[in-house]
C-alpha positions, 0 to 999 in steps of 0.5 A, a space after each residue: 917707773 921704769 923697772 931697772 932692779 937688781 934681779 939677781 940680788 933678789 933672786 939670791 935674797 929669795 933663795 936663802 929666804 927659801 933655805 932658811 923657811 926650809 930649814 926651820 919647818 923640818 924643826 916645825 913639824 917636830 913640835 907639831 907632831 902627836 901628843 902623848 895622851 898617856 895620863 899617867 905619865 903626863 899631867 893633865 895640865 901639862 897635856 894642855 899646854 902641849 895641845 896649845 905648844 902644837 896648836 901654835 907649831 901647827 899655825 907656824 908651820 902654816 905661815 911658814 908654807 904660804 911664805 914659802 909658795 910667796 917665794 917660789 912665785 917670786 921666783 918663777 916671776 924673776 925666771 918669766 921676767 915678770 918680777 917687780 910688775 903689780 900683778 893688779 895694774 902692770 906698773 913697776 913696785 918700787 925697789 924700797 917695796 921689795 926689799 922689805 918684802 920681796 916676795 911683794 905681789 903688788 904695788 903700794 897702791 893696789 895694795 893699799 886699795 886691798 886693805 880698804 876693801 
């Protein structure tokens, strides 16, 4: 396949991908913060649901990095020319692929090979 995409639709795509994840972990890492522990304020039952309110926050803020650092490395690959090429075989990922996920590392196929082993 030769690898003729639209750099720069991508490269717009990832950056506002990047601006919204931004925007959303500064709201995240309020509801991941501390809990209030005073029990005379608090009910118990209500320190618990907010210990699995930050549990959840805290999960969320994680997956919100790691798509985050996706990005990024999208967008180094676009920068080095790299874009678009599996990182396991060198072949080209099909457009179709990137425009779902265009943070995508691989091909369909070393990426269905992943999810076998």
């Amino acid at each position: 396949m030769s690898n003729e995409i639209d750099l720069e639709y991508f490269r717009n795509l990832l950056e506002k991908k990047r601006k919204d994840l931004l925007v959303r972990q500064d709201g995240q890492l309020e509801a991941a913060g501390t809990i209030e522990l005073d029990q005379a304020r608090v009910g118990r039952l209500s320190r618990m649901d907010a210990m699995q309110q930050q549990a959840m926050a805290r999960a969320t803020n994680h997956r919100s990095a790691l798509e985050l650092q996706r990005i990024e490395a999208a967008l180094v690959r676009i920068r080095t020319g790299d874009y678009g090429y599996c990182l396991k075989c060198g072949e080209g990922i099909a457009e179709k692929r990137l425009r779902v996920d265009p943070g995508a590392l691989t091909c369909i196929t070393c990426a269905g090979l992943a999810e076998r082993n």
